[in-house]
C-alpha angles and dihedrals in degrees: 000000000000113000132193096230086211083054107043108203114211110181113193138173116193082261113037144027120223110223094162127018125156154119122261118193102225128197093162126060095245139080123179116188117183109206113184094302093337117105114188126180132186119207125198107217137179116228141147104247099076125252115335134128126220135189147231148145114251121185085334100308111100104232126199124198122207115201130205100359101158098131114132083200100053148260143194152108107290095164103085120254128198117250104153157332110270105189097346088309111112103250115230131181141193130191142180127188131194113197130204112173134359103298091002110103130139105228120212116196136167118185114197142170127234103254108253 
């Protein structure tokens, strides 16, 4: 989210407050994003049980693996899901990826607190 520093943008639902939300072009099969002391990483992985994404903490960065993501119409997870706590908030994400070609994907994420 790029923001005009003389103009302060706050978006807000009656749920959630965005504090990051882009598009990244991707040609690799990994994304890291460092959020305050949060890393999280997305890996684009090939398996056999269609498309689905699973979780885990790995040497403290929590790392999800999407498996199978290969549609050039999109696909994601646009209702929020919990990974964290981020200053005492519980932390949620979303993200959508078209793909074009094998490792070239355009990556669409919003990361967002819980509003207090």
């Amino acid at each position: 989210m790029i923001q005009n520093s003389q103009y302060p943008l706050k978006v807000t639902t009656s749920s959630y407050e965005v504090i990051a939300s882009g598009v990244v072009h991707l040609t690799e099969p990994e994304v890291t994003f460092n959020l305050a002391n949060l890393v999280v990483k997305y890996l684009f992985k090939t398996g056999s049980d269609g498309t689905r994404f699973d979780a885990e903490v790995i040497d403290g960065a929590l790392v999800i693996s999407l498996y199978n993501f290969d549609n050039s119409l999109g696909q994601g997870r646009l209702d929020p899901m919990e990974i964290g706590n981020l200053s005492g908030r519980k932390l949620f994400a979303t993200f959508f990826v078209l793909t074009t070609e094998t490792n070239v994907r355009q990556f669409n994420y919003t990361f967002m607190l819980m509003e207090a």
